[in-house]
N, C-alpha and C positions, 0 to 999 in steps of 0.2 A: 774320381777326380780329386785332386790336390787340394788343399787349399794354399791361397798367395799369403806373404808374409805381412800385406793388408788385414787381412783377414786372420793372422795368431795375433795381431797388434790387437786387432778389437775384441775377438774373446781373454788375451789378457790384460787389456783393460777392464771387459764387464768382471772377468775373477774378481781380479783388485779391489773391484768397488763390491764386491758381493760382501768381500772377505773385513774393508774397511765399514762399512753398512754394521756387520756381525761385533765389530769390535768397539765402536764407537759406544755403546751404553759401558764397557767395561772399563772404557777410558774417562768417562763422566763418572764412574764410581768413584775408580783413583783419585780423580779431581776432588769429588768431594772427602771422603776419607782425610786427605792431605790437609782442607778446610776444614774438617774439623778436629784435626789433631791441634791447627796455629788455634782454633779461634777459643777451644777448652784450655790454649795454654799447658798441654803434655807436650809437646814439642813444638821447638823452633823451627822455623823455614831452615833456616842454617842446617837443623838437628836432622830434619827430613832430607835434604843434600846431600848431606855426609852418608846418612844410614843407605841412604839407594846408591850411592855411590860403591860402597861397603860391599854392600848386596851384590851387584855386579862386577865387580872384581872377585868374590867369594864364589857365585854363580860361575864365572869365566874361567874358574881355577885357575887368577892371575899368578904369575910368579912374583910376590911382591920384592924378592933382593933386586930382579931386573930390573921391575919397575922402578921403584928407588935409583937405580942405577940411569935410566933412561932420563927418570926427571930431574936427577942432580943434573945432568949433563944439559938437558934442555935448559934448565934453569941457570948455570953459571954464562951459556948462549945471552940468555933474554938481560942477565945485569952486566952481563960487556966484557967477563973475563976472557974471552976469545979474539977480542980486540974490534971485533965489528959487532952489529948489530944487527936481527936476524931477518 
């Protein structure tokens, strides 16, 4: 017998939560690690931004000329050189 698309809805719910369960203490590490780099003063909030930021772009093997390219273009958008606003 089949199961109904009732039933993939609720076992990929329970995954989800098995999977969210599993990962939640690695997220509370993060969390504090980040706390303790602001609260020793080795880095800023700003500092930790930028670097995860960094990180996943480096991670993603961004193209950074496109990028560049993408956010000049979005950015002349947002301060009006296009004539409207966005």
């Amino acid at each position: 017998m089949s199961k109904t698309k009732e039933q993939y809805i609720i076992d990929y719910i329970k995954s989800i939560k098995a999977i969210d369960d599993c990962i939640e203490p690695y997220l509370q590490q993060k969390k504090e690690l980040r706390k303790e780099y602001v609260e020793n003063k080795w880095l800023t909030k700003e500092d930790i931004k930028y670097t995860i930021k960094a990180y996943r772009l480096l991670k993603d093997r961004t193209d950074m000329s496109e990028l560049d390219k993408v956010y000049s273009d979005i950015q002349a958008l947002i301060e009006g050189d296009y004539g409207s606003d966005p």
